[in-house]
DRENKOLKE-92826 format. One line per field, with one value per atom (N, C-alpha, C, O, CB): residue number from 0; atom name; x, y, z. Coordinates in nm, 2 decimals, padded with zeros to 4 digits. Each point is the difference from the previous one (the first is absolute). Last residue first. Glycine has a CB too. Layout:
N
resi = c(NUM	...)
name = c(CA	...)
x = c(X	...)
y = c(Y	...)
z = c(Z	...)
***
This chain:
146
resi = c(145	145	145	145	145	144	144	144	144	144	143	143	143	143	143	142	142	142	142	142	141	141	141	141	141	140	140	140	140	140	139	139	139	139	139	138	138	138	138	138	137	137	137	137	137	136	136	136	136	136	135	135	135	135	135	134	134	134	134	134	133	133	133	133	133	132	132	132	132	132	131	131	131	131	131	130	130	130	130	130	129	129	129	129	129	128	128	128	128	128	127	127	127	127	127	126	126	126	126	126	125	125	125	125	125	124	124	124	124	124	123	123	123	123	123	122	122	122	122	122	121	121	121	121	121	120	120	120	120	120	119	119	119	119	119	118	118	118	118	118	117	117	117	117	117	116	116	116	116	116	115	115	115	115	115	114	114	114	114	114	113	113	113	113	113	112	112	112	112	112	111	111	111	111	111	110	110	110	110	110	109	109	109	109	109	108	108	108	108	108	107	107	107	107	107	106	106	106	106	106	105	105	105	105	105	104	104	104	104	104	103	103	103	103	103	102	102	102	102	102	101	101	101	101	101	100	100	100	100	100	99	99	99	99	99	98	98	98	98	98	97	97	97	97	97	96	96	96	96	96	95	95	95	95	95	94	94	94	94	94	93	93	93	93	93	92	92	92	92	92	91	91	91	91	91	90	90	90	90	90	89	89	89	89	89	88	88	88	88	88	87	87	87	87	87	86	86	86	86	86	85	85	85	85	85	84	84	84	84	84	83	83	83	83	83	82	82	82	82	82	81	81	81	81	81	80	80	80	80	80	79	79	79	79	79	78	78	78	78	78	77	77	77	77	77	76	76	76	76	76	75	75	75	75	75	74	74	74	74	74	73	73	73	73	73	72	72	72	72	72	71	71	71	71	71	70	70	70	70	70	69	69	69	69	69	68	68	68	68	68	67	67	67	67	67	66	66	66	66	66	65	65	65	65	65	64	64	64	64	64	63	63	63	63	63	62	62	62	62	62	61	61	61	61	61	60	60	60	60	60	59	59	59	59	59	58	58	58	58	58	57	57	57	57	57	56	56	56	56	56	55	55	55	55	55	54	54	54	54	54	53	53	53	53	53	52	52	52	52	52	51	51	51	51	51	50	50	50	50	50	49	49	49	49	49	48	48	48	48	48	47	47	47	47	47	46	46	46	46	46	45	45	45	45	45	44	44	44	44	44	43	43	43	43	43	42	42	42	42	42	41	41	41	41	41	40	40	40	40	40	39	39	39	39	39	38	38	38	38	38	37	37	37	37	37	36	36	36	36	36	35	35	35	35	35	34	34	34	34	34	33	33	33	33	33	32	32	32	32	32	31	31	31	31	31	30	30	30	30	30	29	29	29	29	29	28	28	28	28	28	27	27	27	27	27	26	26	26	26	26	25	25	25	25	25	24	24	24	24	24	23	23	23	23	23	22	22	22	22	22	21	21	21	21	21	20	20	20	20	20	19	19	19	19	19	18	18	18	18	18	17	17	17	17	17	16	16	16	16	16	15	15	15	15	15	14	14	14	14	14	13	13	13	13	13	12	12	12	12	12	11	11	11	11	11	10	10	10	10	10	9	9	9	9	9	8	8	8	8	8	7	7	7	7	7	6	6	6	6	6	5	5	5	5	5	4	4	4	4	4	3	3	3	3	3	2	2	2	2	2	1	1	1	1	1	0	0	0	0	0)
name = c(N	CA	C	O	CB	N	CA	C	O	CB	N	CA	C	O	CB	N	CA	C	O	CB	N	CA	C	O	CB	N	CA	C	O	CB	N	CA	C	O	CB	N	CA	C	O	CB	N	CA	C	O	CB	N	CA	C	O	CB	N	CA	C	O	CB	N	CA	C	O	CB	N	CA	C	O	CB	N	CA	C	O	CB	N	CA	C	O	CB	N	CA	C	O	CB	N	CA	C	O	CB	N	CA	C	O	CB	N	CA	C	O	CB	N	CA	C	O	CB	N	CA	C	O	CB	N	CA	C	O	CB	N	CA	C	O	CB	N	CA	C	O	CB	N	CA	C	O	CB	N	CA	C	O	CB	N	CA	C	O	CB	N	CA	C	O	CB	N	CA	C	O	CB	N	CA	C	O	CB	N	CA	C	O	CB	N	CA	C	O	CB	N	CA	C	O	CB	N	CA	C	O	CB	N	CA	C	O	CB	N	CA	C	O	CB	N	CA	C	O	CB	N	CA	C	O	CB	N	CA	C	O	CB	N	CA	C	O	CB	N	CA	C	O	CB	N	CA	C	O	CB	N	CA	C	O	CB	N	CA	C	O	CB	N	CA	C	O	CB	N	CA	C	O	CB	N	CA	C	O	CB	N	CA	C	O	CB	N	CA	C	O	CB	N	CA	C	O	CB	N	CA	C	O	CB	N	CA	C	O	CB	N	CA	C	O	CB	N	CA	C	O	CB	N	CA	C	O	CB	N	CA	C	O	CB	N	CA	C	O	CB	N	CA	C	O	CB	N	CA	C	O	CB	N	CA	C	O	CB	N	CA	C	O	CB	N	CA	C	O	CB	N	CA	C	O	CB	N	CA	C	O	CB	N	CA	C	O	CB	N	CA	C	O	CB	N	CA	C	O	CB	N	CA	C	O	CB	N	CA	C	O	CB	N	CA	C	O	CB	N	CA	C	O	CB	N	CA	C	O	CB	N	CA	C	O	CB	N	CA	C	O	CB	N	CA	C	O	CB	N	CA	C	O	CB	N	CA	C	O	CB	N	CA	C	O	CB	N	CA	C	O	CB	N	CA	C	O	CB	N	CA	C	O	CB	N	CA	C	O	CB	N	CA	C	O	CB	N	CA	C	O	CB	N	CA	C	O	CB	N	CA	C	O	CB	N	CA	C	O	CB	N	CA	C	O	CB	N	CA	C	O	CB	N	CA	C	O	CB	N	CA	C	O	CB	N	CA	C	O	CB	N	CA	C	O	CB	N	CA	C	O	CB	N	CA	C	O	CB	N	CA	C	O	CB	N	CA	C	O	CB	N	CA	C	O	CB	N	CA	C	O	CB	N	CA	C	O	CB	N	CA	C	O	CB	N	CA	C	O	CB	N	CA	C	O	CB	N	CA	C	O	CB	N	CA	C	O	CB	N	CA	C	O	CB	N	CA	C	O	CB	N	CA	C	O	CB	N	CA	C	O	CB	N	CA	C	O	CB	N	CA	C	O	CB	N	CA	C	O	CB	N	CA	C	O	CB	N	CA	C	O	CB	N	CA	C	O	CB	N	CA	C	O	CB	N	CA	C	O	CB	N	CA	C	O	CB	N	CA	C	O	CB	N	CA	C	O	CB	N	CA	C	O	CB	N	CA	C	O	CB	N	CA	C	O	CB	N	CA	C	O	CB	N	CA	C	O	CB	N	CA	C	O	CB	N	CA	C	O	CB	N	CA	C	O	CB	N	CA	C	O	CB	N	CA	C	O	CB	N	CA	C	O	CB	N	CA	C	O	CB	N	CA	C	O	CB	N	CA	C	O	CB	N	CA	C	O	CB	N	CA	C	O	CB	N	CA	C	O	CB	N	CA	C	O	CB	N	CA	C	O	CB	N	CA	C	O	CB	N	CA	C	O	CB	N	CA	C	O	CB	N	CA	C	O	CB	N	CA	C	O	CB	N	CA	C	O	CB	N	CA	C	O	CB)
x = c(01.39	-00.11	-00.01	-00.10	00.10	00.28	-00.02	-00.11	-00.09	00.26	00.09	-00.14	00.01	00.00	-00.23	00.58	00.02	-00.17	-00.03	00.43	-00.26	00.00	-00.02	-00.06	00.01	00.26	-00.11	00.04	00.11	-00.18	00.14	00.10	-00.12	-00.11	00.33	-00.11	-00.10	00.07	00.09	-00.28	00.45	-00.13	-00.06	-00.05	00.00	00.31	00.05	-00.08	-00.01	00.16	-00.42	00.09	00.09	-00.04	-00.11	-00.16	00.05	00.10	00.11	-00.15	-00.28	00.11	00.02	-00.11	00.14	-00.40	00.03	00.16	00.05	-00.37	00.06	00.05	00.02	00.02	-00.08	-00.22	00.10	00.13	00.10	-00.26	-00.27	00.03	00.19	00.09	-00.38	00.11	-00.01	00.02	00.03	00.04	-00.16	00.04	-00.04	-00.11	00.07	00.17	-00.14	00.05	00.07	-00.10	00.14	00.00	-00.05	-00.07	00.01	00.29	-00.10	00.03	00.12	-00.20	00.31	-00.07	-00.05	-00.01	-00.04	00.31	00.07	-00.09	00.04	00.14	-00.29	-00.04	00.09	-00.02	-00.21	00.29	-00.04	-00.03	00.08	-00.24	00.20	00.13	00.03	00.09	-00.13	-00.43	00.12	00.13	00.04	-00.11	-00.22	-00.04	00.09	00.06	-00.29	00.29	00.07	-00.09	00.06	-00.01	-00.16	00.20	00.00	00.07	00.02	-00.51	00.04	00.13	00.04	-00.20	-00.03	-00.03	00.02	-00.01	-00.11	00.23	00.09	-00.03	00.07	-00.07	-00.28	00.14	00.11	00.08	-00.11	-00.53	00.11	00.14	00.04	-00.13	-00.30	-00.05	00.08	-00.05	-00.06	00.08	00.04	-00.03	-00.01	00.19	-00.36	00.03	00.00	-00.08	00.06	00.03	00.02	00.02	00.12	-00.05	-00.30	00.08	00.05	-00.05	00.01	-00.40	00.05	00.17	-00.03	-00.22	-00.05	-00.03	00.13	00.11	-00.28	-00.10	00.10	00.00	-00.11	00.21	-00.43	00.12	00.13	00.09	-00.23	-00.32	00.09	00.11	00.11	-00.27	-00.25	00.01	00.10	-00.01	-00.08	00.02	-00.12	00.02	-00.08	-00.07	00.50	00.06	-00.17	00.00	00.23	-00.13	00.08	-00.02	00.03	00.09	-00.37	-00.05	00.10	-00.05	-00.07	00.24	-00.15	-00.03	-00.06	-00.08	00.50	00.07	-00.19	-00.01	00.32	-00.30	00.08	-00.03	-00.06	00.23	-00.34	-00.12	00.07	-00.06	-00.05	00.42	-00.09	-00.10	-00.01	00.03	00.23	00.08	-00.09	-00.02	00.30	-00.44	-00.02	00.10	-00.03	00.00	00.02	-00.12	-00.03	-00.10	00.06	00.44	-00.01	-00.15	-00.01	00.20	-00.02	-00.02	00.00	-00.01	-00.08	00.42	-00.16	-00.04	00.09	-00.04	00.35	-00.06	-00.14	-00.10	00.24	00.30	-00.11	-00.08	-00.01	00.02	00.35	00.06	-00.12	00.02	00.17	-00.26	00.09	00.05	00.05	-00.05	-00.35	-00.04	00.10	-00.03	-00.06	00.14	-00.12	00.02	00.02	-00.17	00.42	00.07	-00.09	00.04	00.05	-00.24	00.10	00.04	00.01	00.08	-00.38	-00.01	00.04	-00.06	00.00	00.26	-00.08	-00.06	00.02	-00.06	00.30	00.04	-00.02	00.07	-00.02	-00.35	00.05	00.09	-00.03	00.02	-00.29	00.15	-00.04	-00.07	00.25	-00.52	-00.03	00.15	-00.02	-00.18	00.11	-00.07	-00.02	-00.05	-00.03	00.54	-00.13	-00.09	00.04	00.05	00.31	-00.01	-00.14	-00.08	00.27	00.08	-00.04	00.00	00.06	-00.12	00.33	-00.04	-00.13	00.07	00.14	00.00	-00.06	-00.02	-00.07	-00.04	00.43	-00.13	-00.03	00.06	-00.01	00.23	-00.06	-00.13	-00.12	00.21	00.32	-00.13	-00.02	00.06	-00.06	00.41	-00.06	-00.13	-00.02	00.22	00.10	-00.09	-00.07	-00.12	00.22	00.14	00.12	-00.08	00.06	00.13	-00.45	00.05	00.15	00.08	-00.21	-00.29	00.07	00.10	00.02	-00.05	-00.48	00.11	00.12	-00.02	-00.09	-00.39	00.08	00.08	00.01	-00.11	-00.27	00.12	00.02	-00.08	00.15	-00.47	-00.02	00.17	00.01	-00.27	00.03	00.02	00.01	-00.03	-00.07	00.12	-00.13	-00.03	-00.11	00.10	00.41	-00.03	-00.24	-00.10	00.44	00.08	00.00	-00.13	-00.06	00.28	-00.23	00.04	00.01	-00.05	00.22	-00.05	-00.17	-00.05	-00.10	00.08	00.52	-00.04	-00.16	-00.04	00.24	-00.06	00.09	-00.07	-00.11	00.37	-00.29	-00.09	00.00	-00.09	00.06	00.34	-00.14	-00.10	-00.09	00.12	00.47	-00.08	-00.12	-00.05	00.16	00.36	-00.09	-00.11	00.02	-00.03	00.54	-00.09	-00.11	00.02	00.17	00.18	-00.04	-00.05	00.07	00.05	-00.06	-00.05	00.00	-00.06	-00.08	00.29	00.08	-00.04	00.09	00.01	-00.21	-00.05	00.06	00.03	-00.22	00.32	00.03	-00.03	00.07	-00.18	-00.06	00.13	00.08	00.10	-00.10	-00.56	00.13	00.13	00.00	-00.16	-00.25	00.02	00.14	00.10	-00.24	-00.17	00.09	-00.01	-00.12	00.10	-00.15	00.00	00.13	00.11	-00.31	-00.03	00.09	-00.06	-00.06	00.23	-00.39	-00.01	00.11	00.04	-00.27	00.03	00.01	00.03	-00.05	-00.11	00.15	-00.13	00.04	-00.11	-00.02	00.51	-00.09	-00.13	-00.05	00.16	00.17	00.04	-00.08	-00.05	00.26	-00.32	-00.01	00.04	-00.09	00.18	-00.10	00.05	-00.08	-00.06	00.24	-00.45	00.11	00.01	-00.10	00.08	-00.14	-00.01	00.06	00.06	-00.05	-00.22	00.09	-00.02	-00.09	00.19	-00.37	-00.01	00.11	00.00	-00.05	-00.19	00.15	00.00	00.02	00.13	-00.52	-00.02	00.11	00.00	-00.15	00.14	-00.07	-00.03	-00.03	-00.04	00.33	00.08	-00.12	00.04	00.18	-00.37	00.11	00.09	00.10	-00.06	-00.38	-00.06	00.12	-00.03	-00.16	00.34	-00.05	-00.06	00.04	-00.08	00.20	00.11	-00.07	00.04	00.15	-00.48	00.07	00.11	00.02	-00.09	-00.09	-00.13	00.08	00.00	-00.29	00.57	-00.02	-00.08	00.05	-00.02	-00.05	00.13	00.03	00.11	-00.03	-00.43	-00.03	00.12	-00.03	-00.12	00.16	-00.06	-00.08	-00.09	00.04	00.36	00.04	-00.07	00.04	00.04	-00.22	00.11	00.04	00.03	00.02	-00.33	-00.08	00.09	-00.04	-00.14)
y = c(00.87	00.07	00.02	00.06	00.04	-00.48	00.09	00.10	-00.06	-00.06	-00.30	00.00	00.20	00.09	-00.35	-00.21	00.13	00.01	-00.05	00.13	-00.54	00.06	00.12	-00.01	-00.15	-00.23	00.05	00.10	00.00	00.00	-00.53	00.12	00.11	-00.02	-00.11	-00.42	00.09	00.16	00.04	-00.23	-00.26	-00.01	00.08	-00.02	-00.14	00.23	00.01	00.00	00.09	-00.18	00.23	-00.10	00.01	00.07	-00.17	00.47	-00.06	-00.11	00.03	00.18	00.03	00.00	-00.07	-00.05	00.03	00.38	-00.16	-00.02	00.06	-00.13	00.51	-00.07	-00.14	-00.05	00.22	00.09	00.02	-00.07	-00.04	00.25	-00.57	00.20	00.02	-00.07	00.06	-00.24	-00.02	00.14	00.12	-00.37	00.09	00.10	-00.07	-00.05	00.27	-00.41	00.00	00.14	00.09	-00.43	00.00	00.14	-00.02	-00.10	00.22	-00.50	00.06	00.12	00.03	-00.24	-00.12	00.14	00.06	00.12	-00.19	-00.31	00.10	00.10	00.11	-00.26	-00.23	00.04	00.17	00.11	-00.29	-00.04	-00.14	00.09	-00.06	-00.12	00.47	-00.06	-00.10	00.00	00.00	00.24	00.07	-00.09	-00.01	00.24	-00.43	-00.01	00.06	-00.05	00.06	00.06	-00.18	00.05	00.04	-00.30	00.63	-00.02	-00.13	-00.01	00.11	-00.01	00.06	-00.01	-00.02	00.14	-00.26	-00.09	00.01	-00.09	00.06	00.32	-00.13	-00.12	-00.07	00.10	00.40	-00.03	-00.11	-00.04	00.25	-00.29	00.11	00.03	-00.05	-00.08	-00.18	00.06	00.11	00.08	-00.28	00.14	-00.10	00.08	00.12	-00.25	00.11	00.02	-00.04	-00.09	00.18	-00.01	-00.10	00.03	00.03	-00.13	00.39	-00.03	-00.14	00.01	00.25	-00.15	00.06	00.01	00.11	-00.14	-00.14	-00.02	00.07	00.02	-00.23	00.31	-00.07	-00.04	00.04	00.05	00.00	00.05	-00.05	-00.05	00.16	-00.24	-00.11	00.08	-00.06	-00.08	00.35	-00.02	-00.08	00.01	00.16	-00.18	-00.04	00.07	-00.05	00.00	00.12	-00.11	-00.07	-00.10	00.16	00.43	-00.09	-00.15	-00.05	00.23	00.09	00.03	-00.06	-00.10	00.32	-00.25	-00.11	00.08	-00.08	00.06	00.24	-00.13	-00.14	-00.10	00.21	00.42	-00.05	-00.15	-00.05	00.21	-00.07	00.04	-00.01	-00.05	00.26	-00.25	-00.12	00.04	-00.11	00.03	00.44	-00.09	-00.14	-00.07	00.21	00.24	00.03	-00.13	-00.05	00.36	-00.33	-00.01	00.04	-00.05	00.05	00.07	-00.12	-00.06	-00.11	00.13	00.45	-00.03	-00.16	-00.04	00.27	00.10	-00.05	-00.07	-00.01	-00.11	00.31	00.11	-00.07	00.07	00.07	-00.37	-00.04	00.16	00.04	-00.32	00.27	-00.03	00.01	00.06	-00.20	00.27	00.04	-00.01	00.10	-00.13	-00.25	00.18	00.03	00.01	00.05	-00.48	00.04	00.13	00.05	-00.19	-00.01	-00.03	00.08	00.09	-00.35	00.24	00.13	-00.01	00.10	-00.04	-00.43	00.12	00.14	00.09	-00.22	-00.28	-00.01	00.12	00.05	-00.25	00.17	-00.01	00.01	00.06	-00.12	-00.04	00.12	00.06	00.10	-00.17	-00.40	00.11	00.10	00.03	-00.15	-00.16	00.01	00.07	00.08	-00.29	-00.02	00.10	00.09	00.11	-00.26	-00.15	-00.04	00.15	00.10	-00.35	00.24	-00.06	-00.03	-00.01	00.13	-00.10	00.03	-00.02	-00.11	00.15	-00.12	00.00	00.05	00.10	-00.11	-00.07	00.07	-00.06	-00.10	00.20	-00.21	-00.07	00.09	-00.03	-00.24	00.28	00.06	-00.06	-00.01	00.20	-00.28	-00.04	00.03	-00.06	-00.14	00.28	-00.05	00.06	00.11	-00.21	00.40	-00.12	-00.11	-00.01	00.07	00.34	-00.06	-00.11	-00.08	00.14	00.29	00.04	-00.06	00.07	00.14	-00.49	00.08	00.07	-00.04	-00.10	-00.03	-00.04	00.10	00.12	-00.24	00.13	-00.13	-00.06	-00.12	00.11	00.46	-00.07	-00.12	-00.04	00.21	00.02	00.03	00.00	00.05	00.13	-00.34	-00.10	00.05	-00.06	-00.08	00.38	-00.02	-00.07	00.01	00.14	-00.09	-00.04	00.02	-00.04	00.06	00.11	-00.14	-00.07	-00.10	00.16	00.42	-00.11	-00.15	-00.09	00.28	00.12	00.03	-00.08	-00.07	00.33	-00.23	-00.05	-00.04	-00.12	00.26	00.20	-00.19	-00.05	-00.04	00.04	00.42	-00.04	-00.08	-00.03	00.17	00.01	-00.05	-00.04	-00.07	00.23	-00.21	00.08	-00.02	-00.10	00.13	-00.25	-00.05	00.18	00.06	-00.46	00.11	00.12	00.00	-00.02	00.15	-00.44	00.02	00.13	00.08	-00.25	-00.30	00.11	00.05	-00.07	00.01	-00.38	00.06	00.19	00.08	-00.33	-00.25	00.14	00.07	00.04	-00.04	-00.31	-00.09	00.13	00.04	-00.35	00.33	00.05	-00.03	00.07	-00.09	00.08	-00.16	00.08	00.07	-00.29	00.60	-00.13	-00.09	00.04	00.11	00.28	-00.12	-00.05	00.00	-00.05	00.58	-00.15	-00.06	00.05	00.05	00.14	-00.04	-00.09	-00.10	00.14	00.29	-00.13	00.03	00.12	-00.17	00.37	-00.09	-00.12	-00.10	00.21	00.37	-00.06	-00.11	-00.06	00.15	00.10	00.09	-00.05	00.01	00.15	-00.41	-00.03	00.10	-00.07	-00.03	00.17	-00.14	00.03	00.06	-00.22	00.65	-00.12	-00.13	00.00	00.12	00.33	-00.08	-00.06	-00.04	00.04	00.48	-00.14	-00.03	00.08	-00.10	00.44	-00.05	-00.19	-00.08	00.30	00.18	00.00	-00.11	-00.04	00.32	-00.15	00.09	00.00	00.09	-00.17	-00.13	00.12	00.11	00.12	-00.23	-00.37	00.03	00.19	00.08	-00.39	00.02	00.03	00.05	00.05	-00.24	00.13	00.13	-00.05	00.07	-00.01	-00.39	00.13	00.13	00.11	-00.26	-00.31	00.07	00.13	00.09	-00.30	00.02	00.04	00.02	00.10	-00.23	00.00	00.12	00.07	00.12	-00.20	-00.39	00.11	00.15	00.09	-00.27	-00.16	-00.01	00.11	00.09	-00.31	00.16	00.05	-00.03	00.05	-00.05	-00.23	00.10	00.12	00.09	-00.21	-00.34	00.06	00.13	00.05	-00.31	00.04	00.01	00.09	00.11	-00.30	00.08	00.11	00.04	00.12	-00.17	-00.36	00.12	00.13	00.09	-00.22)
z = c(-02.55	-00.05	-00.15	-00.04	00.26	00.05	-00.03	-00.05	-00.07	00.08	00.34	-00.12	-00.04	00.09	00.07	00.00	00.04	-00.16	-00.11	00.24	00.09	-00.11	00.07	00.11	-00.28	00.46	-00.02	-00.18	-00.05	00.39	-00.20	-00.03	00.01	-00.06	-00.13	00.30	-00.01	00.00	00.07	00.05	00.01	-00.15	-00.03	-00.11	00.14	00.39	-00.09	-00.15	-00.09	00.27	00.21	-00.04	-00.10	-00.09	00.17	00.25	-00.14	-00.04	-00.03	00.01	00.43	00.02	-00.20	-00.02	00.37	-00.15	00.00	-00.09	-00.09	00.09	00.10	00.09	00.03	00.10	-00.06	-00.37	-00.01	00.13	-00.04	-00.10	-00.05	00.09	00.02	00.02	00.21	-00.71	00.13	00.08	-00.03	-00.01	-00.46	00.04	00.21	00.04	-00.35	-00.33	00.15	00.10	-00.05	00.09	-00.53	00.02	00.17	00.03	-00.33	-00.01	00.06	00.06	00.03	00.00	-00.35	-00.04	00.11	-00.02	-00.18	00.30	-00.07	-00.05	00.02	-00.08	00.43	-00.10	-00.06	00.05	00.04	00.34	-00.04	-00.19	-00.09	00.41	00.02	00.02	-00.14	-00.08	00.37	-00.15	-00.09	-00.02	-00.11	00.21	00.23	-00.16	-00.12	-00.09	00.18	00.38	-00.07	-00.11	-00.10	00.30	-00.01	00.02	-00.08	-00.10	00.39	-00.18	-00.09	-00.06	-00.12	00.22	00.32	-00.12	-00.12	-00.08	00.18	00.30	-00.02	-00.15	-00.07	00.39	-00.17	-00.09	00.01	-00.08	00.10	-00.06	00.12	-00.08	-00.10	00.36	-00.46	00.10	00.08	00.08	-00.09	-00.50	00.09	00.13	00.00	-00.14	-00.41	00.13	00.08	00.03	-00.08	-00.50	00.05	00.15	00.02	-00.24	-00.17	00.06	00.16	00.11	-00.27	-00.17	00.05	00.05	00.02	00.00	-00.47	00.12	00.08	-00.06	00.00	-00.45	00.09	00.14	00.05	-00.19	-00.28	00.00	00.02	-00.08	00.12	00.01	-00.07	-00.01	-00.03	-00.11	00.38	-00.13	-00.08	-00.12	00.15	00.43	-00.07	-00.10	-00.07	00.23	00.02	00.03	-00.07	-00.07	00.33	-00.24	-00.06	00.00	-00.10	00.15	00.23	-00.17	-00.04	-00.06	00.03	00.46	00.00	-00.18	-00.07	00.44	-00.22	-00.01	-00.03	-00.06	00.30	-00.15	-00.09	-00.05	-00.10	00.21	00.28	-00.07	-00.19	-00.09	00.35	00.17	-00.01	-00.10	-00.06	00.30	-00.17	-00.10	00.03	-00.10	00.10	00.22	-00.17	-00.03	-00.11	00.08	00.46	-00.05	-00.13	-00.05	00.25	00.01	00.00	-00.04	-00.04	00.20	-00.30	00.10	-00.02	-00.11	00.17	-00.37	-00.01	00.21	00.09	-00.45	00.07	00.00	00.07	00.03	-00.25	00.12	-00.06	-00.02	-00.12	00.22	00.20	-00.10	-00.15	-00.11	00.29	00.31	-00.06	-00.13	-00.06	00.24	00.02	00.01	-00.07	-00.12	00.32	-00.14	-00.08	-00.05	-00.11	00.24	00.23	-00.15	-00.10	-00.08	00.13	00.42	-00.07	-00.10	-00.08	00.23	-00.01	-00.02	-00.02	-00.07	00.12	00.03	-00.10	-00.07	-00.11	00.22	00.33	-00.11	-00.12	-00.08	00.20	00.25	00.00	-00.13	-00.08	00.31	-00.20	00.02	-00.03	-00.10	00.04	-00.05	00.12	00.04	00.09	-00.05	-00.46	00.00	00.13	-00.01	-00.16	00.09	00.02	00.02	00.07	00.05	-00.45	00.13	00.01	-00.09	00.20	-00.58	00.11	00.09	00.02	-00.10	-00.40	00.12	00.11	00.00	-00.10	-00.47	00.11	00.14	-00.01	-00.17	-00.23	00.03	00.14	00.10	-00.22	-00.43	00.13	00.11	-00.02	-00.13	-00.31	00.03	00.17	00.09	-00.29	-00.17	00.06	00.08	00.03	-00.05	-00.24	-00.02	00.07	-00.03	-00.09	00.19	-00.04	-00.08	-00.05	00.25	00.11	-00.14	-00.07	-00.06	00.15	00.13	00.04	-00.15	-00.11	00.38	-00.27	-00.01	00.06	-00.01	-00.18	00.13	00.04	-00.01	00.02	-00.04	00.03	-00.02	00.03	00.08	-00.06	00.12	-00.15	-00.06	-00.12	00.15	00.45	-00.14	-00.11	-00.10	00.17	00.38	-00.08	-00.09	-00.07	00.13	00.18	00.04	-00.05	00.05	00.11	-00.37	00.04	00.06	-00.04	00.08	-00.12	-00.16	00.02	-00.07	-00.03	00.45	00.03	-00.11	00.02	00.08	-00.10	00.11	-00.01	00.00	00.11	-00.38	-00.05	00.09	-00.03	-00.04	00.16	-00.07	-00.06	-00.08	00.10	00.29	00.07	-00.09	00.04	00.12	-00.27	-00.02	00.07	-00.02	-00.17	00.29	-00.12	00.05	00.10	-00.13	00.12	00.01	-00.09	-00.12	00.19	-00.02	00.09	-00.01	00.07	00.02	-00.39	00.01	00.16	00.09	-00.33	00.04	-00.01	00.03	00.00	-00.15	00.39	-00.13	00.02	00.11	-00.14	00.38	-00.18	-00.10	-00.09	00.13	00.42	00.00	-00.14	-00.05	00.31	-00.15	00.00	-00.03	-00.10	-00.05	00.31	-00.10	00.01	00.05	-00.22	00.41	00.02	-00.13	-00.05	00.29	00.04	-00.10	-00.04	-00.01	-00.11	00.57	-00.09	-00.10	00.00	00.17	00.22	-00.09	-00.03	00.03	-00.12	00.36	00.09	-00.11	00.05	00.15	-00.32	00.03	00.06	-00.02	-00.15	00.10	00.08	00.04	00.11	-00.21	-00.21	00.08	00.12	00.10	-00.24	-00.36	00.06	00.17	00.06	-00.33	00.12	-00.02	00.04	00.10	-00.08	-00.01	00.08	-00.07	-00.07	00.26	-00.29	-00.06	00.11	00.08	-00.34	00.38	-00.04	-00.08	00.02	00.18	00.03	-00.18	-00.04	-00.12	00.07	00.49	-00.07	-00.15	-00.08	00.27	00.04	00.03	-00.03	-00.01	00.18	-00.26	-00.07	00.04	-00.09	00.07	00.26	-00.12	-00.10	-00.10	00.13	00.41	00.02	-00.15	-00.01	00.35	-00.29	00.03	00.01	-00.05	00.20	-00.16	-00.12	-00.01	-00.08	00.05	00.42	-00.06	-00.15	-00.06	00.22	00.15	00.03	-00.07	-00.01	00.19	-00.23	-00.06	00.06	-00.08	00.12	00.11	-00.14	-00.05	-00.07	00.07	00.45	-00.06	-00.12	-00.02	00.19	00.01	00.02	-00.06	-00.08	00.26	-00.20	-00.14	00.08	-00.07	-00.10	00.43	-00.11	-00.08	-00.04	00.07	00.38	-00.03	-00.10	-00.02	00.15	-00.09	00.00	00.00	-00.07	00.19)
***
């Protein structure tokens, strides 16, 4: 409850300054497999991924989105921040996609630890855990740009 009280607070005074926050400010890092060779991607690469309208990283290979559980904290700054969207506009996303044959959602795991081995385990995967989680070798954070 601290949390997501000091979260909404901290939006409320970036929304009342004007300022952008970094990935890492909003409480997330993004991660991918230490093997990709890409470490800086564009928020709007990123938001591309992660809405299925890319699929590939910019060396070629094949991108596999991450998330967390609809219920993170994390989740939700990612959303906000990166996506522009609330967790309830992207379920509303993802349910027109998925009943029209489009596509279906991104593949998700419950926490970051779950995140960490998946990324680990898979060279494309994209994902983002809380800024304060420690990084394994296998897993490399990516720097996100505006």
């Amino acid at each position: 409850m601290r949390c997501a009280r000091a979260m909404f607070l901290l939006s409320v005074v970036t929304a009342l300054s004007g300022v952008q926050l970094g990935a890492a400010d909003a409480g997330f890092v993004l991660i991918a497999n230490s093997a990709n060779p890409v470490s800086e991607l564009s928020a709007d690469a990123v938001a591309r991924f992660y809405l299925k309208k890319s699929r590939r990283w910019p060396n070629g290979g094949g991108v596999t989105p991450v998330d967390q559980s609809a219920t993170s904290l994390v989740r939700t700054a990612f959303t906000r921040e990166v996506l522009g969207r609330t967790i309830g506009e992207m379920r509303d996303y993802w349910l027109k996609q998925t009943l029209s044959g489009a596509d279906v959602p991104p593949v998700s795991r419950g926490a970051d630890a779950d995140v960490i081995d998946f990324v680990a385990q898979d060279a494309g995967a994209i994902a983002y855990v809380s800024a304060a989680t420690r990084l394994p070798a296998e897993v490399k954070a990516l720097r996100v740009t505006r």
